[in-house]
N, C-alpha and C positions, 0 to 999 in steps of 0.2 A: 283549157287545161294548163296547168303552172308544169313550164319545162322540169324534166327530171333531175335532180344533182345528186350528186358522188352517194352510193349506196354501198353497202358493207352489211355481211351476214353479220348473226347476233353472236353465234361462237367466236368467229375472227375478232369481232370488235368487242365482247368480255376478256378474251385473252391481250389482244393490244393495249387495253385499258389497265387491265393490272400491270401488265407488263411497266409499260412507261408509267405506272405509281412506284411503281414497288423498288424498281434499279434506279432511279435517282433518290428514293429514302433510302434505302438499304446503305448507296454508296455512304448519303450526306451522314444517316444516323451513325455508322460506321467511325466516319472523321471527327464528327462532334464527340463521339466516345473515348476514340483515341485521342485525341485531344483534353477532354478534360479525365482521362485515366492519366495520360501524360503530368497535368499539372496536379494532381492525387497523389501521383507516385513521388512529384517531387517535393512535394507537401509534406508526403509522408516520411520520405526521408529526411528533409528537417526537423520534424515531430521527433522520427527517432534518435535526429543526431542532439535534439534539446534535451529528450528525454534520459538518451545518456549523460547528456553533460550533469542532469541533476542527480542521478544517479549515482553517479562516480564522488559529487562531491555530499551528498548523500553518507554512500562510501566508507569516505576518507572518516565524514565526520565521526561515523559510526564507528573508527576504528581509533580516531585522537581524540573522543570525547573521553571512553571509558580509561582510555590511559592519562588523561588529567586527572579524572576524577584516581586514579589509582595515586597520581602525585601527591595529588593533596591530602589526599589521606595517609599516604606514607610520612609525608612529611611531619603530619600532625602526630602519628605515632612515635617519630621517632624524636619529635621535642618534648612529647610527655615520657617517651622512656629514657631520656638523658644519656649518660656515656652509657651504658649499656646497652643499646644499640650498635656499639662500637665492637663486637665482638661474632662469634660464629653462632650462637644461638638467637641474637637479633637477624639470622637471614629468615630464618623461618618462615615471620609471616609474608616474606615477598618469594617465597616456592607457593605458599598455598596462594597467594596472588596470579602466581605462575597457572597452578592449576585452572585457578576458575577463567582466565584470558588467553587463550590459544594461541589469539593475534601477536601478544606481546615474547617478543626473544628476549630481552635480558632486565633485569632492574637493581638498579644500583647506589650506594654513597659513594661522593667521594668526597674525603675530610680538607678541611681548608687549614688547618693549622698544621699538618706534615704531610700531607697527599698522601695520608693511606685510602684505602680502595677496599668495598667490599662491596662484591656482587653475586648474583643467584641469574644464570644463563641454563638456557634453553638448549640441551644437547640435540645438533642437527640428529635425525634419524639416518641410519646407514641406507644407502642408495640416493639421498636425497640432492647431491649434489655440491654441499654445504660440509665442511669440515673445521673443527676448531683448528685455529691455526696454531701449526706448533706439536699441536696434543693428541692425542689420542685416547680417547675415554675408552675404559671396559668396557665392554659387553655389557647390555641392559643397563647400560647409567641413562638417565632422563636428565637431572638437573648437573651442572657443573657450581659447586659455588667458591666464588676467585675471592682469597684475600691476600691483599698488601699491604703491610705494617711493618713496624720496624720489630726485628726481634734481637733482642742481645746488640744494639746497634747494627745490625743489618738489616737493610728493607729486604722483607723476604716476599717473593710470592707464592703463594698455595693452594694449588688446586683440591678441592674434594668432591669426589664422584656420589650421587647419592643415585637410587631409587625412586625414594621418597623418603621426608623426614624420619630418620633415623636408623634407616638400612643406606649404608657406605659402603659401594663396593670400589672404590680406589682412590689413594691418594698422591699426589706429585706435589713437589717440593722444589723452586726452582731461588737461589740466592742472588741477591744483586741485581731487585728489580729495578728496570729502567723508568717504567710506564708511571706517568704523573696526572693525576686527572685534572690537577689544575689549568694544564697545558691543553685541553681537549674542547674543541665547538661548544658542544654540551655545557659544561662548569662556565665556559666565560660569557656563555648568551643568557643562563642565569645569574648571572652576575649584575646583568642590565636592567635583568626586572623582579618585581617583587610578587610577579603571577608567574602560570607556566611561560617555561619559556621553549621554542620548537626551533631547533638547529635545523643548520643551513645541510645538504647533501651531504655524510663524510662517508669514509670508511672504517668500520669497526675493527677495534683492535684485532677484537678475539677470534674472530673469522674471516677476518679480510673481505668483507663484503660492506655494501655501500649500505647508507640507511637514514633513517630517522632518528634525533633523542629529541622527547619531549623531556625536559626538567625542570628544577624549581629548589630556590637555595631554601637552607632550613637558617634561620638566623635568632640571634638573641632577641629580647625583645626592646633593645637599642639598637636594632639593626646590625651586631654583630654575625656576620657569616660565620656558620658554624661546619657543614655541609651545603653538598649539593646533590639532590637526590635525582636519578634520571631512569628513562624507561628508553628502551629503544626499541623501534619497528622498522624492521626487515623491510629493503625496495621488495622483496618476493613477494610478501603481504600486501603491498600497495599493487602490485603487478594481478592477484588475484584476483583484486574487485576490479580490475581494467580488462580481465580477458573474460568476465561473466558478461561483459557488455559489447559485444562486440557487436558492430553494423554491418548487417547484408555479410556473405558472401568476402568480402576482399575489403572490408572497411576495418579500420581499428581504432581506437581510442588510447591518448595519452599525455603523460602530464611534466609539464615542464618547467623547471625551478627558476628561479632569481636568474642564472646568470644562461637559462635557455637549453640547460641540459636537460637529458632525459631522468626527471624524477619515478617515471612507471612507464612503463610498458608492459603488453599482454605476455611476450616472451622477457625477462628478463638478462639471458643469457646477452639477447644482442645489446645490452645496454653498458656491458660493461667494456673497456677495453685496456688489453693486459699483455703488458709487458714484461714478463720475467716474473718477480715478485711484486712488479708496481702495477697498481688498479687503478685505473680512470673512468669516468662516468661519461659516456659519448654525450658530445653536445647534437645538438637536435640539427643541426645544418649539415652534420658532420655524419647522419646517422647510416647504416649500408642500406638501408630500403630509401630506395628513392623516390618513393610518391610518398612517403612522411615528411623526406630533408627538401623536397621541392616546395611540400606545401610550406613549410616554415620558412624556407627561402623568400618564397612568391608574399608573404603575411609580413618578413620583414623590406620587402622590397617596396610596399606602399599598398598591395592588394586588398588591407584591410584583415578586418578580422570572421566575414565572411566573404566566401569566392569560390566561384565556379571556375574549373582549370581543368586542362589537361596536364597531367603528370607523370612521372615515369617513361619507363624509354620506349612503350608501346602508346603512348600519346593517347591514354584512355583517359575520359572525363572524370574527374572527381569532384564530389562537395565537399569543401572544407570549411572548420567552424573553428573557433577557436575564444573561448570563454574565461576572463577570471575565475579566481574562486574568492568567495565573499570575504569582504575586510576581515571579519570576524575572526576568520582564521590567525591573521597576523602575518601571512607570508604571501608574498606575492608570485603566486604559482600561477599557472594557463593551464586550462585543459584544452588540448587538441582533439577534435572530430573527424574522422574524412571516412566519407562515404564513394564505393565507387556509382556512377550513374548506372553501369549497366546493371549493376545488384537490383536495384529496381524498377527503373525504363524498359530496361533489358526483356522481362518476363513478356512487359507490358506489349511489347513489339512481335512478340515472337503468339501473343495470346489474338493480338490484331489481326496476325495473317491466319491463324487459324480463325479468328472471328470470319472473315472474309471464304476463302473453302468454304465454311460450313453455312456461309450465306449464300454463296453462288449455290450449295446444293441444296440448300433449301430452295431457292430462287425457282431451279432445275424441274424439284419435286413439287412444287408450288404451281408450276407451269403446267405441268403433265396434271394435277388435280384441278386447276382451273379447266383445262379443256373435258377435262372428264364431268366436272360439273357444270358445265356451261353444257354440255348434249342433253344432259338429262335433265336440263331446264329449259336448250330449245327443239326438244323433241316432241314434247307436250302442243309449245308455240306453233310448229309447224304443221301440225296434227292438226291445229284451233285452224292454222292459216288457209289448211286445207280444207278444213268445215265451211270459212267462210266465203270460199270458193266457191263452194256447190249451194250456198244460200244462194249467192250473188247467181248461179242459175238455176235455184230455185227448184236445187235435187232436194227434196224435202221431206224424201220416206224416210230416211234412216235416222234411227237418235244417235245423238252425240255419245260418246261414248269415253270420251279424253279424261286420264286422271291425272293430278299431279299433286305434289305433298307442299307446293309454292301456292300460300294461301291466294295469292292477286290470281296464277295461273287458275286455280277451281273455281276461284271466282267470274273469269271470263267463260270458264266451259260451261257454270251455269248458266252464267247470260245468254251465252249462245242459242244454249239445247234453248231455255224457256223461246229465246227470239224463234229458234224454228218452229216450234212447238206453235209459236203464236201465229206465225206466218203459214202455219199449214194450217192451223185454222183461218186466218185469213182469207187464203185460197180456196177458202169454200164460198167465200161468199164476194172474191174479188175475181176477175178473170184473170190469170196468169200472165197473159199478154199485158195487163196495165200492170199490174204488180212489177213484172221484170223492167218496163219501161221505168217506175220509181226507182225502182235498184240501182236498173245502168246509168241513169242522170244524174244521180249521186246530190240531187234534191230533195232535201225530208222536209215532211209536213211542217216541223218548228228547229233546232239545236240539241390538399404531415427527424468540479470538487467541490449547483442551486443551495443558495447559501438561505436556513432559512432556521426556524426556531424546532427546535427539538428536547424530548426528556429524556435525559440517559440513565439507564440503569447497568452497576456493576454488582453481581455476587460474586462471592469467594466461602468455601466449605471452610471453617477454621480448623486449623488443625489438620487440614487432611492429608497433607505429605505425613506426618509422624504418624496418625491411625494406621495410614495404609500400608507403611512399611511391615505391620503385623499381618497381614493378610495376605491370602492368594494372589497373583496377577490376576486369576482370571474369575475370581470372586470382584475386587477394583473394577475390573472392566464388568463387567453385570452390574456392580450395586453405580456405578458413576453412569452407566447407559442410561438407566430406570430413573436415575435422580434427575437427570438430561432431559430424559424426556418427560416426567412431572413438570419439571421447571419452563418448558418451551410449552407443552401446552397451556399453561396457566396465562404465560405471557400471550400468545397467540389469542385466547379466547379473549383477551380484554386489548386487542386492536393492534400488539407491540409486534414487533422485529424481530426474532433474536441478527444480529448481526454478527457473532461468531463465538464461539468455547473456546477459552483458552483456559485449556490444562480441565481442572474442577470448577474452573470461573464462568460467567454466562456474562455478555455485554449486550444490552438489550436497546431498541428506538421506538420512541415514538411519535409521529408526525411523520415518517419517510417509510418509506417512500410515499406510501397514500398520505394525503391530508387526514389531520383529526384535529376538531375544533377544540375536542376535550382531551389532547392526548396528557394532562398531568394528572386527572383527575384518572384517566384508564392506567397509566402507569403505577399510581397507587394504588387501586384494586390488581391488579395486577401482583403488587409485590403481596400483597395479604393472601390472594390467590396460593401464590408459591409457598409461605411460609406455612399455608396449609396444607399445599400436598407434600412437602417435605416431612411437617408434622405425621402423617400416613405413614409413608416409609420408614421415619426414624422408630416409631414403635415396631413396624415389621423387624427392624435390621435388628434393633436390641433384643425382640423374644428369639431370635437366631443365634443370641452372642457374637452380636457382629454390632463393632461401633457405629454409633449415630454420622450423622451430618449435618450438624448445624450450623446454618447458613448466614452469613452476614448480606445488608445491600446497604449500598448507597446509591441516591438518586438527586439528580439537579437536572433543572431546566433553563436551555441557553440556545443564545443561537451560536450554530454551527453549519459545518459544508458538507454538505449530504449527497455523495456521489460513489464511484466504482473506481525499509532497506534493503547491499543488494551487496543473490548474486549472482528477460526473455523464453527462457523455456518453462516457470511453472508460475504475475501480478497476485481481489479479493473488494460485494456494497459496504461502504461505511459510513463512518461519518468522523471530520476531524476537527480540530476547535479545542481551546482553553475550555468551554464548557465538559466537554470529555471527559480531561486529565481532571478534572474538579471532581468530577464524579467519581471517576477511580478513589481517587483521595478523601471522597467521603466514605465511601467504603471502609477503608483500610481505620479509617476513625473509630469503627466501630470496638475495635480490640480495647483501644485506650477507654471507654466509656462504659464497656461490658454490655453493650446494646448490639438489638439485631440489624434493625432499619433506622438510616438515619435519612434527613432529606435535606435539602438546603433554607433558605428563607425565600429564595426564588421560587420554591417549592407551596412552602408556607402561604407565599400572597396568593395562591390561587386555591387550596382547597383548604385555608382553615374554615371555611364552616362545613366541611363536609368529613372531617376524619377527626379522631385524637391524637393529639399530639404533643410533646413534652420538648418543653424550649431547655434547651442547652448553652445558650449562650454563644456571644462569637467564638469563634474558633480559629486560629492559625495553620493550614494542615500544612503538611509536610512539603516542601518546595514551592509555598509561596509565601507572599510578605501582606497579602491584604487578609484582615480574620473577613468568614463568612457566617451568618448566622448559620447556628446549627439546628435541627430539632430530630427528635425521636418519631416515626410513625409507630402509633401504638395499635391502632385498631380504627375502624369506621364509627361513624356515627350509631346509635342505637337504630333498630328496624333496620339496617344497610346488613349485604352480607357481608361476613368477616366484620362484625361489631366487637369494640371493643367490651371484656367482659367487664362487671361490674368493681372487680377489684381492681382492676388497671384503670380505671376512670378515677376512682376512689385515691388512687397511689400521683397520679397525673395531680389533683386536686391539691393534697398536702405538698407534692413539689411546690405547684407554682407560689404558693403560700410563702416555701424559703426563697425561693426563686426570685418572686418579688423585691425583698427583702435584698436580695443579690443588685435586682437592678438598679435599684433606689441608692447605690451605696456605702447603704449600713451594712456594715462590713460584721459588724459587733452579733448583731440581728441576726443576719445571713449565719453567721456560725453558729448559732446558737438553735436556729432552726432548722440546720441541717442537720447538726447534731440531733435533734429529734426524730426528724427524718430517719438518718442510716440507724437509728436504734433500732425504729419500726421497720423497715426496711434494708437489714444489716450488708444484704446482698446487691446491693445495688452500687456498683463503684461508681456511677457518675455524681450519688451524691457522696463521696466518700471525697471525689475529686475536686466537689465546690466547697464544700466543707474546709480543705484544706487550703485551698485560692481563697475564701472567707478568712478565714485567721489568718494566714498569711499578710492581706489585706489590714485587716485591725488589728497585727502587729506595725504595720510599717504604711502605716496611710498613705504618707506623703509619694510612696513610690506604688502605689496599686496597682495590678494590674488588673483589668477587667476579661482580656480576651484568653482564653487556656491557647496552648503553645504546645504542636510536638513535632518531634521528627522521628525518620525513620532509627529503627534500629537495625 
C-alpha cells in the first residue's frame, strides 16, 4: 500500500479554495479598477477642461460674430443713407438691432470730421448692478439714445429716454460736452483696418464699466473716413458664457487679454478693481483667488501651458490648461482652465472604499453560502461514501437510496445502486468469502463627430410664421403635431432619420446611423412620400377654414460627420459638414424658383433614371461662392409610387426644350422659348427667372452670366 499524504475534508477544502481565489482577485480586480477609474477620471477631466475650452471660444464667437455682421450692415446702411444718418431718426434701426441682440449693450457713430457722437445704449435694468454713469433714467426707460453735436456752436450732449421707438419718457440736456470719440480705443483700432476692428480691454464711458468694441470705419470710396461705427459688449456678457461652464465642483474657467488681464470671469465683480471713481481690470497674477494667480504665475514661470500643481494655500491639486483662441479672432487672448483633482479622483477614492466594504461583505456572505453549498453537495458524497462502505463488506440488502440535483453526484448513486444490484446478484452465484477477498485486495478482473456619406434633407412650411399668427395657439400646436407626424412617418417608412424639428422645419438623414446602400434614392421617395401626406392634411385644414402648409424641401448628398453653442446641465445624433448647410440653402432656394423640392446634382447623378426631374441650372445660394447644379424633384418614374402625373412630365419636356437652348448659349433662342414657355405655363417663376437671365444674356453677351445668384433677404 502507497503511504497516506495530507487529507482534507471536501467542505474545508471548497471553502479554502474559493477562499484563496476570491481575496487575491477581489483585492487585484479592486486596484486594477481604481487604477484605471484613476486614469478615467483624469482623462476625463481633460475631456472637460478641452471641451470647455471649445466651448467658451464657441462662445465668444457666437457672441462677436452676430455683432460684426451687425457692423457691417450698419455700416452699409449708413453709406447708403448719407448725412441723414447724422441725425435722431437715423438711431432707429440700431434700437431695433438692440431689440433682436440681447448680447449687445450699446451701438454707435462716431463722426470723424467734428466728433459728434450718436448712440442707442441699453438701459442697465434696476437691481442689476450696473448704472448709467452720471444719469439717471426714468422709470421704464429701456433704450438711452446719446447725441453730441454741435448746436448753435456749442457741442451739446443729449440724452433721450425711450421705451421703444417713439414712446419718450425723458429727456436731459447737458452743454459743453467733453467726450470725443475720436480719442477712444474703439475709432482709433478702426482706423488701422479696413474690416472690423475688436478693441483692446477699456472702460465705457457711459457706465463705467470694462468691455469690448467691435467697430468698423465707414469711408468714402477714396478711402476718406467718414465715421466710425462701433458695437460694444459688456465683460458681464463675456463673464456669462464663462460661468455656464464651469469644471467639477471648485474649477473655473477664464480669459485673459493681451497684456494678461482678466478679459472674463464667471463672477465679474472680482475682476474689476476700484478706486474712488477710477476702474482697473485686475491683472491675472494680481487676481484675490489664488489657485487662478498661482496657476498663471506657475504658466508664466516656465510650467508650460499644461500642468498638474498644487495651488492655493491649502496645497490642493489642480489641472491647469491654458489655450489660445484661434488666429481668426485677431486678438491674442488665452483661455485659462483649472480643474480641481479632488472634483474628480476625489468621488473616485471615496467610491473605492466603499467598493472594498461592500466586497469584504460580499466576501463574508460568499463564504457563509459556500459552506452552506459545499454541505449540500458533500452530504449526498458522504451518504455514497457510506454506501460504499458497506459494499466493500458486502452489506448488500438495502438499495441505495442517495439523491442529489448535482448531475456527476446522481450519476455515481446510479452506478452504485446498479454495482449493488449486480453484486447481489453476483453473490448468488459467487461465495461471499471470494467476493470479499476481491473487494479487500483492491485487485479487479481488468481497469465590443464616423465621418461618412449621408442625404440630408431640410423642410420649411412657407409662410407659416404669418398664417399662424391668425390662429389659435393651441389650434398651431394640433395642426403642426399632425403635420409632424405625417411628415416623420413618411421619412421613417422609406429608411431616414428625422434628426430634429426645428420650429415647423424637419431635418432629416439618411445613411446614419444604419447603413443604406440606397439611401438617395429612399430620401427621394421619401420626400414624394411627405409631399403626399401633407397634400392629406392641407385639404383637411382648408375644408376647416384653416390655412394650408405647404411645404418646401431641399435635398443634397455629401459626406459628412455623423455623430452625438453655449450655455453641462441640458448637449443632441446629428450630423455636421458643408454638405448640411448646402442643404439648408437648397431649401430656402425654393422661394426664389416658386418650386416645392429641389435636389442638387449630387442628387441628380445617382437617381436620374429613376425619378423626374427639371434642370434648373447652376445656381449660387446664399453664403457661398461655388454655383451648384440645381434641379426640381418633380415626381417618380411612371409604375413607381408617387409617379409623376402626365402633365408634369409633359411641362418637364417643353422646359428642357428652352432649357437646352439655355445651355448651348443661345441666349436669343433661350428667350424666345421661354417666353413660350411662361405663356403656357404663366405660373411658373422659374421660367419667368431664365426668361429674364436669357435676355439679359442676349442684351449684353459679352458679360453673360450663366449661373442665377441670390442672397438672403
Amino acid at each position: 500500500m502507497q503511504p497516506e499524504g495530507f487529507r482534507i475534508r471536501l467542505r474545508v477544502g471548497i471553502t479554502v479554495m474559493f477562499l484563496s481565489v476570491m481575496l487575491p482577485l477581489t483585492a487585484l480586480m479592486t486596484t486594477i479598477l481604481y487604477n484605471q477609474n484613476s486614469r478615467l477620471a483624469i482623462q476625463l477631466a481633460e475631456h472637460a477642461m478641452d471641451s470647455a475650452t471649445a466651448d467658451v471660444v464657441s462662445g465668444v464667437a457666437s457672441l462677436l460674430g452676430p455683432m460684426g455682421r451687425v457692423a457691417d450692415l450698419s455700416v452699409a446702411f449708413a453709406k447708403a443713407e448719407g448725412d441723414s444718418v447724422r441725425r435722431v431718426e437715423g438711431l432707429r434701426p440700431l434700437v431695433e438691432i438692440l431689440d433682436k441682440f440681447p448680447d449687445i449693450y450699446a451701438l454707435f457713430f462716431g463722426f470723424a470730421r467734428d466728433g459728434a457722437f450718436y448712440e442707442v445704449i441699453r438701459v442697465p435694468p434696476p437691481g442689476s448692478g450696473t448704472t448709467l454713469k452720471g444719469r439717471n433714467p426714468p422709470q421704464g426707460a429701456k433704450y438711452a439714445l446719446r447725441v453730441i453735436d454741435t448746436v448753435d456752436g456749442e457741442r451739446v450732449d443729449s440724452w433721450i429716454y425711450i421705451t421703444h421707438w417713439g414712446e419718450v419718457v425723458g429727456l436731459e440736456r447737458a452743454d459743453k460736452a467733453t467726450y470725443d470719440p475720436r480719442d477712444r480705443p474703439w475709432y482709433l483700432a478702426a482706423l488701422k483696418t479696413s474690416e472690423i476692428a475688436t478693441s483692446s480691454l477699456h472702460v465705457f464711458s457711459s457706465i463705467g464699466r470694462p468691455g469690448l468694441t467691435l467697430s468698423r470705419q465707414l469711408a468714402t470710396d477714396d478711402g476718406q473716413v467718414i465715421a466710425v461705427f462701433g458695437a460694444d459688449l459688456s465683460i458681464e456678457t463675456l463673464s456669462k458664457v464663462l460661468a455656464d461652464h464651469k469644471i467639477g465642483e471648485n474649477g473655473q474657467v477664464f480669459i485673459l487679454d493681451e497684456e494678461q488681464r482678466l478679459l472674463g470671469h464667471p463672477d465679474p465683480q472680482r475682476v474689476l478693481i476700484q478706486d474712488g471713481s477710477h476702474v482697473e481690470i485686475a491683472k491675472a497674477e494680481d487676481f484675490s483667488d489664488p489657485v487662478l494667480s498661482g496657476a498663471v504665475k506657475m504658466r508664466a514661470a516656465g510650467a508650460g501651458d499644461r500642468f498638474r500643481a498644487a495651488l492655493g494655500p491649502d496645497g490642493n491639486e489642480y489641472f491647469a490648461a491654458f489655450s489660445r483662441f484661434p488666429e481668426s479672432f485677431g486678438k491674442d487672448w488665452t483661455i485659462g482652465v483649472i480643474a480641481a483633482e479632488a472634483d474628480f479622483v476625489g468621488p473616485l477614492r471615496r467610491a473605492s472604499g466603499m467598493i472594498l466594504v461592500i466586497g469584504a461583505i460580499f466576501l463574508l456572505l460568499s463564504s457563509v453560502a459556500v459552506v452552506w453549498a459545499s454541505r449540500l453537495l458533500t452530504q449526498p458524497i458522504r451518504a455514497l461514501t457510506e454506501e460504499t462502505d458497506r459494499i466493500r463488506n458486502l452489506e448488500l440488502d438495502h438499495d441505495i437510496s442517495v439523491r442529489s440535483p448535482v448531475v456527476e453526484v446522481q450519476s455515481l448513486s446510479a452506478g452504485l445502486a446498479t454495482m449493488k444490484t449486480a453484486l447481489r446478484s453476483f453473490g448468488a452465484y459467487v461465495p461471499k468469502s471470494i467476493l470479499r477477498g476481491i473487494i479487500e485486495s483492491g485487485i479487479g478482473t481488468e481497469i465590443g463627430g464616423e465621418r461618412r456619406e449621408l442625404t440630408i434633407l431640410f423642410t420649411d412650411i412657407a409662410g407659416f410664421t404669418r398664417t399662424s399668427e391668425s390662429m389659435a395657439p393651441e389650434d398651431v400646436l394640433h395642426h403642426l403635431s399632425v403635420y409632424l407626424e405625417g411628415m416623420s412617418g413618411a421619412i421613417a417608412a422609406h429608411n431616414g432619420t428625422v434628426d430634429k424639428f426645428i420650429g415647423d422645419a424637419v431635418m432629416a438623414l439618411w445613411n446614419a446611423p444604419q447603413h443604406d446602400p440606397d439611401h438617395v434614392v429612399h430620401a427621394c421617395r421619401a420626400m414624394l412620400a411627405c409631399r403626399a401626406a401633407t397634400a392629406g392634411l392641407n385639404e383637411e385644414l382648408i375644408a376647416n377654414n384653416y390655412p394650408p402648409m405647404p411645404t418646401r424641401y431641399g435635398l443634397h448628398t455629401g459626406m459628412a460627420v455623423a455623430g452625438n453653442v453655449g450655455c453641462r446641465d441640458r448637449m443632441q445624433y446629428t450630423a455636421l459638414g458643408a454638405a448640411v448647410n448646402l442643404a439648408s440653402r437648397v431649401e430656402s432656394l425654393n422661394k426664389h424658383f416658386g418650386t416645392e423640392m429641389l435636389v442638387t446634382g449630387e442628387v441628380e447623378d445617382v437617381i436620374r433614371d429613376r425619378f423626374v426631374l427639371r434642370p434648373l441650372g447652376p445656381v449660387v445660394a446664399s453664403g457661398t461662392s461655388i454655383p451648384i447644379l440645381l434641379f426640381e424633384l418633380v415626381g417618380a418614374l411612371e409604375g413607381e409610387p408617387h409617379a409623376a402625373n402626365p402633365e408634369d412630365v409633359a411641362r418637364v419636356e417643353n422646359w428642357r426644350d428652352a432649357f437646352s437652348a439655355y445651355v448651348d448659349g443661345d441666349w436669343a433662342g433661350a428667350a424666345a422659348r421661354f417666353g413660350d414657355y411662361v405663356a403656357r405655363y404663366s405660373g411658373d417663376k422659374a421660367g419667368h427667372l431664365l426668361q429674364a437671365r436669357a435676355k439679359a444674356n442676349a442684351a449684353d453677351p459679352d458679360h453673360a452670366e450663366f449661373a442665377l445668384q441670390f442672397a438672403e433677404k
